[in-house]
C-alpha positions as a LaTeX table, in Angstrom:
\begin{tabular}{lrrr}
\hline
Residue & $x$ (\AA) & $y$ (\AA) & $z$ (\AA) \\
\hline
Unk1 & 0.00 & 0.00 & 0.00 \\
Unk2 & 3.08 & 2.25 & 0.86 \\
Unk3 & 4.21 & 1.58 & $-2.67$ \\
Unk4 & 1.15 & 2.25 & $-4.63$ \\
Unk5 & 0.81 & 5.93 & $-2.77$ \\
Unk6 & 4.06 & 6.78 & $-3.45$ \\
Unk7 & 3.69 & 5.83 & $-6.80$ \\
Unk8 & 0.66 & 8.42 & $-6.70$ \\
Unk9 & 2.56 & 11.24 & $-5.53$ \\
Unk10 & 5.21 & 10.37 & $-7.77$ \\
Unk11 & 2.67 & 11.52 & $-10.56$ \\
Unk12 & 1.73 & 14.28 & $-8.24$ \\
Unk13 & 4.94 & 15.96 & $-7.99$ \\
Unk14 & 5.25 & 15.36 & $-12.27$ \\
Unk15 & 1.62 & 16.98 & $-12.62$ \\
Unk16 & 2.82 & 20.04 & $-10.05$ \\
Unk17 & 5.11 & 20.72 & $-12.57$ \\
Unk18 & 3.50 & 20.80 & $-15.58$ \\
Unk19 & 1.90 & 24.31 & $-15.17$ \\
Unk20 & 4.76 & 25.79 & $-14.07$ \\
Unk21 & 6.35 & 26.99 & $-16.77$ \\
Unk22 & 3.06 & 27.20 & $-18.95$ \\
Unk23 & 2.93 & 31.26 & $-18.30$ \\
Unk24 & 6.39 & 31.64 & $-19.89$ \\
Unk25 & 5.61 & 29.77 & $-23.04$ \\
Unk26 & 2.22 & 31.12 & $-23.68$ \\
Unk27 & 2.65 & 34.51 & $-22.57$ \\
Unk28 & 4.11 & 35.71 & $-26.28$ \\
Unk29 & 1.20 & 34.64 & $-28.08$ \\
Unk30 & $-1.04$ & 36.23 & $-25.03$ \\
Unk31 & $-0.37$ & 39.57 & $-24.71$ \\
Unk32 & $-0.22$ & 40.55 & $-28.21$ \\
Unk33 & $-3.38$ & 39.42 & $-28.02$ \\
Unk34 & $-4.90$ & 41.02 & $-25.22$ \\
Unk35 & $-2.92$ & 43.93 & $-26.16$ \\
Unk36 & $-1.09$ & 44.64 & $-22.79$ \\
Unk37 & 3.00 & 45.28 & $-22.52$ \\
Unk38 & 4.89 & 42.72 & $-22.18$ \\
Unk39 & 5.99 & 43.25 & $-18.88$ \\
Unk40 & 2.15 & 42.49 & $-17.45$ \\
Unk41 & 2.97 & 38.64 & $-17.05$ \\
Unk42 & 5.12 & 39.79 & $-14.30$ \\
Unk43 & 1.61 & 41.19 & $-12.84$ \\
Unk44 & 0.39 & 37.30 & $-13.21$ \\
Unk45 & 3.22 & 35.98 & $-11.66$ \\
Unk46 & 3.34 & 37.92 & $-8.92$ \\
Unk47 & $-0.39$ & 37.05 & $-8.05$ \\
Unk48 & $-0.18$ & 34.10 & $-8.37$ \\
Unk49 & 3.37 & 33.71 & $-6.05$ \\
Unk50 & 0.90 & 36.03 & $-3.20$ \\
Unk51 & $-1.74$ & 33.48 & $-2.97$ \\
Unk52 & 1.30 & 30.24 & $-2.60$ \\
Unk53 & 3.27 & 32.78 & 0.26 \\
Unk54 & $-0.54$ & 32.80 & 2.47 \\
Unk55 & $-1.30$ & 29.34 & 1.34 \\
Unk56 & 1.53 & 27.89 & 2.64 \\
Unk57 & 1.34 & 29.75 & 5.86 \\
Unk58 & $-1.79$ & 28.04 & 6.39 \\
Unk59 & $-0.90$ & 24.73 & 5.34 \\
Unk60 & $-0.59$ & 23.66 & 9.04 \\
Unk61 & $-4.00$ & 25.02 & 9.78 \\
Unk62 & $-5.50$ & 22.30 & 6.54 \\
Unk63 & $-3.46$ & 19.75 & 7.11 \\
Unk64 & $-4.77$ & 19.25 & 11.15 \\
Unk65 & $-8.08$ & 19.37 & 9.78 \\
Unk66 & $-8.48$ & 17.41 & 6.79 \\
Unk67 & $-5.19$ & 15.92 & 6.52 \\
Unk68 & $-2.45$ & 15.60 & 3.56 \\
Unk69 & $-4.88$ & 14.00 & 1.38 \\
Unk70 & $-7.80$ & 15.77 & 1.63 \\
Unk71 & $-6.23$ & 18.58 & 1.58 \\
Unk72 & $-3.86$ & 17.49 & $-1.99$ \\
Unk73 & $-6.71$ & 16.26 & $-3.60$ \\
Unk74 & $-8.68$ & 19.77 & $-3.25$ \\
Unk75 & $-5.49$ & 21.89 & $-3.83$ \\
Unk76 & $-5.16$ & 19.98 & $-6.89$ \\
Unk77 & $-8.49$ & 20.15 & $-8.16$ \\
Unk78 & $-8.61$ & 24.10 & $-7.15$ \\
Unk79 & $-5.11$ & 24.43 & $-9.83$ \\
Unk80 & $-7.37$ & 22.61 & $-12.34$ \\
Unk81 & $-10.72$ & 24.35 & $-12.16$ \\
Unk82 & $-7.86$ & 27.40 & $-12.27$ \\
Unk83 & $-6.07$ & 26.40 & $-15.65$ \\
Unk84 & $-9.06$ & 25.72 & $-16.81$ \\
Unk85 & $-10.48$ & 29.09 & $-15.88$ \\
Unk86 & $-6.99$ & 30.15 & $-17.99$ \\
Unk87 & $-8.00$ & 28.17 & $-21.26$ \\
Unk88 & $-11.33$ & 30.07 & $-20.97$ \\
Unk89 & $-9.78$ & 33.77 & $-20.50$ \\
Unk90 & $-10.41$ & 36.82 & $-23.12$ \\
Unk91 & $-9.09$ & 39.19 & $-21.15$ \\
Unk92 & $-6.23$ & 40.31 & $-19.08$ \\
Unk93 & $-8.14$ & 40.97 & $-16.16$ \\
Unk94 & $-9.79$ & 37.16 & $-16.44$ \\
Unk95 & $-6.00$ & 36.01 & $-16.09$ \\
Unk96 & $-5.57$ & 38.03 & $-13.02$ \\
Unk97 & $-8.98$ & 36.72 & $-11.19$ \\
Unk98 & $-7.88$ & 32.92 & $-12.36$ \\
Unk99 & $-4.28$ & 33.52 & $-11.28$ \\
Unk100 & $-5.97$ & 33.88 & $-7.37$ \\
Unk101 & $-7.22$ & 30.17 & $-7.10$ \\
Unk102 & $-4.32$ & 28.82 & $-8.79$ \\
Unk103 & $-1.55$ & 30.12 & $-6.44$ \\
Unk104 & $-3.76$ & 29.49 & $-3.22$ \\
Unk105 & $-4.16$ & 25.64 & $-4.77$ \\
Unk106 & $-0.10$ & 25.09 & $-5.62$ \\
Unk107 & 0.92 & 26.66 & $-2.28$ \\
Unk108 & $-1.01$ & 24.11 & 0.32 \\
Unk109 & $-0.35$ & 21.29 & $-2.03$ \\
Unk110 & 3.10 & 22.04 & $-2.23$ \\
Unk111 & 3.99 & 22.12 & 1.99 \\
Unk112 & 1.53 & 19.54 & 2.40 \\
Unk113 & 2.96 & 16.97 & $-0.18$ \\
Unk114 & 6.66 & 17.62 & 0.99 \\
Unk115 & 6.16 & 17.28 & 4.31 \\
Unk116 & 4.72 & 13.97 & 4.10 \\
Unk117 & 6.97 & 12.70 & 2.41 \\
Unk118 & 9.51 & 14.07 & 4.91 \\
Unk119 & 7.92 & 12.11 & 7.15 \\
Unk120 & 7.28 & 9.00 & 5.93 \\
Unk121 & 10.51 & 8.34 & 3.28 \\
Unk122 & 13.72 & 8.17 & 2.53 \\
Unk123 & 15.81 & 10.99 & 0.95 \\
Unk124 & 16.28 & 9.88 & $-1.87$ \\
Unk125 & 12.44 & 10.17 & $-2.32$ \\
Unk126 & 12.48 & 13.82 & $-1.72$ \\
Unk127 & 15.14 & 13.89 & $-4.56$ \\
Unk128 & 13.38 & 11.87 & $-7.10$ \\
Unk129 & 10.24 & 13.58 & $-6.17$ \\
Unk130 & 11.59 & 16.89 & $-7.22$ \\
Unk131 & 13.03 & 15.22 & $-9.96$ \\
Unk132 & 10.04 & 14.44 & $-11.28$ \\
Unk133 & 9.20 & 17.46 & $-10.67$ \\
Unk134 & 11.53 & 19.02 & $-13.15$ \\
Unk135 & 10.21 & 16.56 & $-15.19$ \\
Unk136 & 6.79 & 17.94 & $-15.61$ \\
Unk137 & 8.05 & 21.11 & $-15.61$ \\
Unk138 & 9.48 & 21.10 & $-18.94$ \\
Unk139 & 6.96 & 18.78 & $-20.06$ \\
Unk140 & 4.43 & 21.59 & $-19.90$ \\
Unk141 & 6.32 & 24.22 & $-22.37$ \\
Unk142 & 6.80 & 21.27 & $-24.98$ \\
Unk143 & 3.22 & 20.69 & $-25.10$ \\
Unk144 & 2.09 & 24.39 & $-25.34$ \\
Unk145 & 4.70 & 24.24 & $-28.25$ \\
Unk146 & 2.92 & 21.43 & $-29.76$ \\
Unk147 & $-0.31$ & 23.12 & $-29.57$ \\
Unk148 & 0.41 & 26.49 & $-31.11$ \\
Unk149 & 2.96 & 24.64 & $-33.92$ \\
Unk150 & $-0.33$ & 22.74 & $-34.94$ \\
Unk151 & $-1.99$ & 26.01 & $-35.68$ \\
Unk152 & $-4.35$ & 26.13 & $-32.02$ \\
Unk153 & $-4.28$ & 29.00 & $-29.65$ \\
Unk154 & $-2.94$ & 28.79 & $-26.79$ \\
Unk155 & $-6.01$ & 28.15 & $-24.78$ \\
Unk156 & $-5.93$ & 25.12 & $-26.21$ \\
Unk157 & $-2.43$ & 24.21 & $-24.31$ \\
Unk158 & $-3.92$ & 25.28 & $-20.89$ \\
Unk159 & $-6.90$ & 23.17 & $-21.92$ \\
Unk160 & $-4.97$ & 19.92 & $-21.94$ \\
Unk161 & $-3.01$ & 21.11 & $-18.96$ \\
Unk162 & $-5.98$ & 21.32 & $-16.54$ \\
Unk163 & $-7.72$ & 18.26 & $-18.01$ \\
Unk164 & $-4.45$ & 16.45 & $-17.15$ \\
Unk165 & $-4.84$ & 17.95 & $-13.54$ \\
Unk166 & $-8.82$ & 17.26 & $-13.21$ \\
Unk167 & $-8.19$ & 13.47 & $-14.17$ \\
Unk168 & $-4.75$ & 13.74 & $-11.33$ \\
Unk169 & $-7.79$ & 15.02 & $-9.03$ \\
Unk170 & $-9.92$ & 12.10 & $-9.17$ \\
Unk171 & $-6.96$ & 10.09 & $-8.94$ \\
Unk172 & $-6.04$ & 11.52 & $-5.48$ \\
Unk173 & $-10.11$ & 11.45 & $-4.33$ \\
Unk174 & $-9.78$ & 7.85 & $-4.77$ \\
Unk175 & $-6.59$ & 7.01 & $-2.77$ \\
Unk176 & $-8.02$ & 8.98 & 0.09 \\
Unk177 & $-7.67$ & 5.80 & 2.59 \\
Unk178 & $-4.19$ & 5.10 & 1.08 \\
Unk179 & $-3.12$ & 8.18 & 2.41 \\
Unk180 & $-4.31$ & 6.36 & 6.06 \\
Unk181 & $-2.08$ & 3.62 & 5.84 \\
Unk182 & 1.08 & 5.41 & 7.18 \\
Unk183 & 1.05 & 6.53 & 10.62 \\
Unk184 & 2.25 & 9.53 & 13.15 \\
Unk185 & 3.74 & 12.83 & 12.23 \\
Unk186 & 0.75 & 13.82 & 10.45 \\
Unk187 & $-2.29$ & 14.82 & 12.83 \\
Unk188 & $-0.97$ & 14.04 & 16.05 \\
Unk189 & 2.48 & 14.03 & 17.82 \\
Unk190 & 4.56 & 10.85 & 19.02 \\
Unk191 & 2.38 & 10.51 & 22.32 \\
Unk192 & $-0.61$ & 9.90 & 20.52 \\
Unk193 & $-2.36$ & 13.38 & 21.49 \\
Unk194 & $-4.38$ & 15.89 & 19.12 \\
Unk195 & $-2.27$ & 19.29 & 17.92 \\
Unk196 & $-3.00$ & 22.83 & 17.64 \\
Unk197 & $-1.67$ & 24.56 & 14.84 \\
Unk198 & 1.07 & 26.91 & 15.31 \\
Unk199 & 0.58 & 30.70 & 15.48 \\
Unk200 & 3.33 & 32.47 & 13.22 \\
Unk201 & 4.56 & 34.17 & 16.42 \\
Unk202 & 5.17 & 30.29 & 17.96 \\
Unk203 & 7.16 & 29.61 & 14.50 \\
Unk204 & 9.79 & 32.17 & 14.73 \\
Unk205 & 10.04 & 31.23 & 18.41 \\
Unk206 & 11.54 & 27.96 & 17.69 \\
Unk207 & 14.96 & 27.75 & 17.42 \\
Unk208 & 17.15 & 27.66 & 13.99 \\
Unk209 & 13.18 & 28.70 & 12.32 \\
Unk210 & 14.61 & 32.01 & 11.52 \\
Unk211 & 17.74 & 30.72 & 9.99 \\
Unk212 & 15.79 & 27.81 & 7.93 \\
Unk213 & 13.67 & 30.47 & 6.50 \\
Unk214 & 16.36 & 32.86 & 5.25 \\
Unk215 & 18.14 & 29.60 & 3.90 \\
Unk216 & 14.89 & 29.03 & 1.77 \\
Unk217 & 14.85 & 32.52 & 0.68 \\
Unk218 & 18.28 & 32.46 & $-0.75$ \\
Unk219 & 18.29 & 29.06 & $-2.23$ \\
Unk220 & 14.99 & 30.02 & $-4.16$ \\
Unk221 & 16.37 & 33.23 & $-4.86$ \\
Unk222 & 19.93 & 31.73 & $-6.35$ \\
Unk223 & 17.71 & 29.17 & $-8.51$ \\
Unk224 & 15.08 & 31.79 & $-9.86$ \\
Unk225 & 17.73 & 34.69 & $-10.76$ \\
Unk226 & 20.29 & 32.00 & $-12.16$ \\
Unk227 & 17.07 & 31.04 & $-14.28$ \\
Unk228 & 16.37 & 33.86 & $-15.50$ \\
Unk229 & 19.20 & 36.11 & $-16.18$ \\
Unk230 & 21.16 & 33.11 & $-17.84$ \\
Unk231 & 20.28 & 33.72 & $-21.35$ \\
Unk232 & 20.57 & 37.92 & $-21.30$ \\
Unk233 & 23.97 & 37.08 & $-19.45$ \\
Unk234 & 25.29 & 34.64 & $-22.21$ \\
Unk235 & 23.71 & 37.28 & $-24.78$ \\
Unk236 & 25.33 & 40.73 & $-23.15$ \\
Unk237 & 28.51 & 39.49 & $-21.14$ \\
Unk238 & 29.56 & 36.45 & $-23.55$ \\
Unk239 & 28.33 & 37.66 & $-27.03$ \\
Unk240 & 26.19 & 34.80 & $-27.93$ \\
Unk241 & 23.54 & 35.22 & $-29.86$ \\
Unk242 & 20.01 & 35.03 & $-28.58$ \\
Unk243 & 18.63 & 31.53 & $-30.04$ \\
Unk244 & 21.85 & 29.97 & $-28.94$ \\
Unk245 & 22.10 & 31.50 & $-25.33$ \\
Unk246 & 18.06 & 30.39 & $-24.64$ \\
Unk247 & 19.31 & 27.00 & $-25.44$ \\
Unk248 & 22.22 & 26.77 & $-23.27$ \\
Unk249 & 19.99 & 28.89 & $-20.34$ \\
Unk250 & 18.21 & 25.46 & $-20.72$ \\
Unk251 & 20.89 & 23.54 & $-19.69$ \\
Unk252 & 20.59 & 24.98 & $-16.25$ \\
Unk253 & 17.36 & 23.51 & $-15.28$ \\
Unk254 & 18.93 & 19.84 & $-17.21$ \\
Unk255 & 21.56 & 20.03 & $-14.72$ \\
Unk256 & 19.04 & 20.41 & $-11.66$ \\
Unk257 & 16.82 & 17.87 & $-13.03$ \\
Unk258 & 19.83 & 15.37 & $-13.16$ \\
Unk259 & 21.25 & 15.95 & $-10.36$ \\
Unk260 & 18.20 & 15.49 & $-8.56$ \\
Unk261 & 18.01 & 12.16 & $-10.37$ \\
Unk262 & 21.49 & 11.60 & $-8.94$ \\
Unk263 & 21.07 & 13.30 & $-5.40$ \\
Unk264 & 18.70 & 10.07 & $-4.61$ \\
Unk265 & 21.52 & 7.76 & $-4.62$ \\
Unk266 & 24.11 & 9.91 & $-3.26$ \\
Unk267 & 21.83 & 9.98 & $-0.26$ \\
Unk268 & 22.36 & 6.73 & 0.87 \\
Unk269 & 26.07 & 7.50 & 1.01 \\
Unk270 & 25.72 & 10.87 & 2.76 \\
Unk271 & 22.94 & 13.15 & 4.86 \\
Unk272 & 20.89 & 15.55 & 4.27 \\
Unk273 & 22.92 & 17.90 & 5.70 \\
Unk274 & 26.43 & 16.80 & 3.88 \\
Unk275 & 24.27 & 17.21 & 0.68 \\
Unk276 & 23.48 & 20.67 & 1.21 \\
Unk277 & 27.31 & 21.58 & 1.80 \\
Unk278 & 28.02 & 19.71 & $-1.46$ \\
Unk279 & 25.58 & 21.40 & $-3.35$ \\
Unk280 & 26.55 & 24.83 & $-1.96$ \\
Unk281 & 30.17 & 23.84 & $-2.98$ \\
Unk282 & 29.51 & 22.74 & $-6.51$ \\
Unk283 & 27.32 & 26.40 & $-6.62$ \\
Unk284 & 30.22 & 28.36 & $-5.97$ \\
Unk285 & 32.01 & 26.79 & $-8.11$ \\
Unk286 & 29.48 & 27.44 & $-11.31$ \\
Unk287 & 29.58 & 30.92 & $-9.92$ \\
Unk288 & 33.36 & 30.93 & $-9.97$ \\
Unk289 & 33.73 & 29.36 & $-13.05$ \\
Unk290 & 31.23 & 32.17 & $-14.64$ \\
Unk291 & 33.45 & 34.96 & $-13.10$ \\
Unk292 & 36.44 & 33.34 & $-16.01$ \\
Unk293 & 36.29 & 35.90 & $-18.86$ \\
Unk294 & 36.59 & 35.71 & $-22.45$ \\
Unk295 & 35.02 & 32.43 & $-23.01$ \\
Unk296 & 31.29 & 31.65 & $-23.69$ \\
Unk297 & 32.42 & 28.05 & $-23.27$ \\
Unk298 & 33.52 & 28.53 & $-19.33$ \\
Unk299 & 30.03 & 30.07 & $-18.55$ \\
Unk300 & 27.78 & 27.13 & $-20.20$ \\
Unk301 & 30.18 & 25.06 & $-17.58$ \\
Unk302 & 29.50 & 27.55 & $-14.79$ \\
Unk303 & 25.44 & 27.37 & $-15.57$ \\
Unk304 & 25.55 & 23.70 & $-15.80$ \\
Unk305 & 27.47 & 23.47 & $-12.47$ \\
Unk306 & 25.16 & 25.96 & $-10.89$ \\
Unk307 & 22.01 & 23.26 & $-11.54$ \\
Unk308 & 23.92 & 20.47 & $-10.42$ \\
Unk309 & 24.45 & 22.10 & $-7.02$ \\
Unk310 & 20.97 & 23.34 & $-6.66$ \\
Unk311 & 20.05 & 19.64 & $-6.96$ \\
Unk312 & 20.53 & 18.46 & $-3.64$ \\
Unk313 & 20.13 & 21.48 & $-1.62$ \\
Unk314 & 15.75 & 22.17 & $-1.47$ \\
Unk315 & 14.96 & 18.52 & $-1.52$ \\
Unk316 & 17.53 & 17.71 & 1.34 \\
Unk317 & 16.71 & 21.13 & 3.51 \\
Unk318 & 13.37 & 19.85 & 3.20 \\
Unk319 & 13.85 & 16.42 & 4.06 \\
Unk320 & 15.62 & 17.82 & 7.06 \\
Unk321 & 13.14 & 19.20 & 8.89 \\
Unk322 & 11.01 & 16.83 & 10.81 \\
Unk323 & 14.62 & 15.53 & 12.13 \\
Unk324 & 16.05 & 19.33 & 12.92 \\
Unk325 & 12.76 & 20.71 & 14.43 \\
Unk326 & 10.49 & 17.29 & 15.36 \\
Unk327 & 7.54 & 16.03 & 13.55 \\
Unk328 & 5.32 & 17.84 & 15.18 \\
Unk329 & 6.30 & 21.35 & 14.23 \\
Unk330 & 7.49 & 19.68 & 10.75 \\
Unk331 & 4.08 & 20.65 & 8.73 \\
Unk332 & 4.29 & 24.45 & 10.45 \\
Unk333 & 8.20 & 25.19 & 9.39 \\
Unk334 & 7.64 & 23.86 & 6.03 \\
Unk335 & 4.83 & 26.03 & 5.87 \\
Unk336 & 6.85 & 28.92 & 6.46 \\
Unk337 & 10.16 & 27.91 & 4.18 \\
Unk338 & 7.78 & 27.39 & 1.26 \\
Unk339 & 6.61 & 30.68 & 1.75 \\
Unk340 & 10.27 & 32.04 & 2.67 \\
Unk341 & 11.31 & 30.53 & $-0.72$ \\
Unk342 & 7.96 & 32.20 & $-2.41$ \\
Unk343 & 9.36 & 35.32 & $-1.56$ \\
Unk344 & 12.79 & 35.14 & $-2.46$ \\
Unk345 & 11.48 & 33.73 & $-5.98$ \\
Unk346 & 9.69 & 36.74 & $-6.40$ \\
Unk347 & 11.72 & 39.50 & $-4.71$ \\
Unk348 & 15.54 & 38.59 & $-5.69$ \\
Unk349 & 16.12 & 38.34 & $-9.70$ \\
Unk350 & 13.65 & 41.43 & $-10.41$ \\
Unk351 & 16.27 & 42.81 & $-7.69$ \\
Unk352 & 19.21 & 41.70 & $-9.50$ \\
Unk353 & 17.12 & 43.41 & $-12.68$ \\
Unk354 & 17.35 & 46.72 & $-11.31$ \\
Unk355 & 21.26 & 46.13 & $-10.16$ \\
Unk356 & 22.03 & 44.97 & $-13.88$ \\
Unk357 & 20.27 & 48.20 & $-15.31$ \\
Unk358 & 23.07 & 50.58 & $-13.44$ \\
Unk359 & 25.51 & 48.48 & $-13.36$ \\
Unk360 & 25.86 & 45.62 & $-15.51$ \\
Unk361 & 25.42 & 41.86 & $-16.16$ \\
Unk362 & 28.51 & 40.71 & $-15.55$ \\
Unk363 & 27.69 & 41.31 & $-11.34$ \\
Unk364 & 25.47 & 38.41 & $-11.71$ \\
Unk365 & 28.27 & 35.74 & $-10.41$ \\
Unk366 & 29.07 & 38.07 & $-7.23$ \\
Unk367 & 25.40 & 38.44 & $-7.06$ \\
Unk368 & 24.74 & 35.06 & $-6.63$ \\
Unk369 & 27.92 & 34.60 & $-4.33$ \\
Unk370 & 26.69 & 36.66 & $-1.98$ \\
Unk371 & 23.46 & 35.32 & $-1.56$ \\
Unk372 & 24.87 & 31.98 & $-1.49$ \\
Unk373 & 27.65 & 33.09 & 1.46 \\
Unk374 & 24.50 & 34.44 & 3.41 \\
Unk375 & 22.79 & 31.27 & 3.05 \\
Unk376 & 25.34 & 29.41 & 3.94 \\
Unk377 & 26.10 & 31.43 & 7.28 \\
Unk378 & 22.44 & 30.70 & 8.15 \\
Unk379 & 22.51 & 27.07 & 7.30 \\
Unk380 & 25.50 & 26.91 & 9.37 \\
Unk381 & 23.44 & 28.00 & 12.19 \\
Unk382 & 20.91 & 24.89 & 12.02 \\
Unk383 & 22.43 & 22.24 & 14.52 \\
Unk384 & 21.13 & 18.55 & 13.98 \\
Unk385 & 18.75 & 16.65 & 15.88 \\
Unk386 & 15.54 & 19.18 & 17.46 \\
Unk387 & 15.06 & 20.43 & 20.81 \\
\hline
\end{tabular}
């Protein structure tokens, strides 16, 4: 039984993704159409990040309540009736209202998924989870691709996306007593007694919470502007052209998505912790390697090596925390470093925008250093074992 509902969330996690990158893709055939600038998917994005930030601060709340599946199930069928709410927009505004539902759906699904399986598996799950993960996450591009190459709008992608996600829904409705067949950690602590939900006030209370949080913020925020800002840096700083540095940007998320595929067996070698101090290693590196000038070559290498140390660091911080804080506060703190991470994702690269503006591109490897040294300082702070 343990097998066949990690098998579901398996397709969970690949589903999660799907959408993800769906904005991105579409968004050049949408606002022409709707006639707004460009820059308005950042609008869409950012509504959509607001509802995940206050969704996963009240993933504790849910998950007490109705528990991890109840509460999957509806967060996933809430992202479904929201795509498809997306396939049916005419407007810009429509996007905005739809982009409400969706982010309040990924955000409880999200804490609520990963900390069960913090719980109840290995590591290496958490890895491969993620993995597939990236998986589905450039899944979803290709087939909005396929839809407008064959002529269809791009409704049409969305379309397929959220029927995908209503048939994932009924899936999950039906494994509800699956999701019964693993004990503790969930509902109730180790002695067997009902929980209250923690107040945010209680969170920040408990020790290393504050330092886990900023950790999240700067590993989401080393990911998303490293995303981002890859193909205008191989453009500006390294003189590639702009259909050739997209592709190698690419390579970025390839690298995460195999080294997650990796991480998972590397964990039964080390811990969670010694993976997040290799991937921080191999990060600095990539940024190092992108700091060597003249060669476009050197910072496709320093990209690559970038994803391959972002890997093993969210998976393993996450698998982490039931051990570093206790199982009973483990639904609560991943609640709040999903939403630290949230905010990083939306606050850092439009940061880094601003610093590339006045002064450059080329800061983007001491950028990401120092974000990396300051999450590393706070990592350092976390102690193993919780109190």
């Amino acid at each position: 039984m343990t097998h066949l509902l990690l098998f579901i969330i398996y397709i969970a996690f690949i589903s999660l993704g799907l959408p993800d990158a769906l904005l991105g893709s579409a968004w050049p055939s949408i606002y022409p159409e709707f006639s707004v600038p460009v820059s308005y998917a950042g609008i869409i994005s950012m509504i959509i990040a607001l509802g995940t930030v206050i969704s996963s601060l009240q993933s504790d709340k849910l998950t007490i309540r109705f528990g991890t599946g109840k509460v999957t199930a509806a967060s996933v069928g809430m992202t479904a009736l929201a795509l498809f709410g997306f396939s049916a927009s005419h407007s810009f505004p429509a996007l905005c209202l739809w982009a409400i539902p969706y982010g309040l759906g990924a955000g409880s699904v999200d804490a609520s998924l990963n900390n069960y399986v913090a719980l109840h598996y290995k590591s290496r799950h958490m890895s491969w989870l993620h993995c597939m993960w990236g998986i589905g996450a450039s899944i979803g591009p290709y087939m909005m691709g396929f839809v407008l190459t064959r002529g269809l709008r791009w409704n049409s992608g969305y379309r397929i996306i959220s029927i995908l996600q209503i048939g994932l829904t009924i899936i999950l409705v039906l494994s509800l007593p699956l999701w019964k067949s693993l004990k503790g950690g969930e509902e109730a602590v180790s002695s067997g007694t009902p929980r209250k939900a923690m107040r945010f006030s209680e969170i920040l209370s408990v020790p290393g919470a504050k330092a886990v949080m900023v950790s999240f913020f700067c590993y989401c925020a080393i990911e998303q502007t490293a995303g981002l800002w890859a193909a205008s840096y191989l453009t500006l700083q390294k003189g590639l052209s702009a259909e050739h540095a997209a592709g190698f940007a690419s390579m970025f998320y390839l690298g995460i998505t195999i080294g997650r595929a990796f991480s998972g067996f590397l964990t039964m070698r080390w811990n969670d912790r010694q993976m997040v101090r290799i991937g921080q290693g191999i990060i600095a590196l990539g940024c190092l390697v992108l700091l060597i000038p003249f060669s476009s070559g050197f910072a496709l290498a320093g990209f690559i090596l970038i994803g391959l140390g972002c890997a093993p660091v969210y998976p393993c911080m996450l698998h982490a925390t039931p051990e570093q804080f206790g199982a009973e506060r483990s639904q609560a703190i991943i609640g709040v470093e999903m939403a630290s991470a949230y905010v990083g994702t939306c606050l850092m690269p439009p940061l880094f925008g601003a610093i590339a503006n006045n002064i450059g591109i080329g800061i983007l490897p001491l950028y990401l250093l120092v974000i990396l040294f300051l999450m590393m300082v706070m990592f350092g702070k976390l102690k193993g074992g919780h109190r």
